[in-house]
N, C-alpha and C positions, 0 to 999 in steps of 0.2 A: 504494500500500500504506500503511495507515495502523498507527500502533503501539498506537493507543486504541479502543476501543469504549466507549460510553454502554450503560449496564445495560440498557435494552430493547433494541440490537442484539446481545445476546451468545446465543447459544447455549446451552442448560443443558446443566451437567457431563455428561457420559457416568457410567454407574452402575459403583462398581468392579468391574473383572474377578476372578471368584473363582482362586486359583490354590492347588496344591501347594507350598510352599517345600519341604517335606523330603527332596521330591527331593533338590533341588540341593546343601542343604547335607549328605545321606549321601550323595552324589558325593563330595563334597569331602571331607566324614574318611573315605570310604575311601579315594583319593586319597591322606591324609598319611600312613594306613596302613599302605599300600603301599609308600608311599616309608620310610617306618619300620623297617619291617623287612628293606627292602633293604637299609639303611644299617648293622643291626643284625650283619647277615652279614659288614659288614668294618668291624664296631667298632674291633677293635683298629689298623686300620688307619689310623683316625679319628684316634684316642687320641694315635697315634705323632704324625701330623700336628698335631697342636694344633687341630683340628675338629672338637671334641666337642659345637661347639652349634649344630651342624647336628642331632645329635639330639634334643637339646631341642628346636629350633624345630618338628622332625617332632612330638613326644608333645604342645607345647602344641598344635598345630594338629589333632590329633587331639581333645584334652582341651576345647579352643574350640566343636570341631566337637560331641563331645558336648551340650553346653552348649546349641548351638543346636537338635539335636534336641529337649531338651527346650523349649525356648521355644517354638518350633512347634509342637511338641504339645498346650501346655497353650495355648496365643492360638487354636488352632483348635477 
């Protein structure tokens, strides 16, 4: 097995695979969603506990997840 190849032994790139991202990424903010407004159901319970940024981390992950909807939107 060698770790090099000289330019005429190489193989030409393969041509990119076209793919959907925005699948994946409105999986994922429905996903922080979800978990959002479960969390949202025993906020006050959050509160008492000193674990209120577990909500944050849910809205930014949401508000991310927007974000990337839109980049995908507008690069496709």
């Amino acid at each position: 097995m060698r770790l090099w190849l000289r330019g005429s032994e190489r193989r030409p790139d393969p041509a990119p695979m076209r793919t959907d991202d925005r699948k994946a990424v409105l999986l994922g903010t429905a996903a922080w969603l979800v978990v959002l407004l479960c969390l949202l159901l025993f906020g006050g319970f959050l509160v008492d506990a000193g674990q209120r940024w577990w909500l944050v981390t849910c809205a930014i992950g949401v508000g991310l997840g927007v974000l990337g909807l839109v980049y995908t939107q507008r690069r496709r």
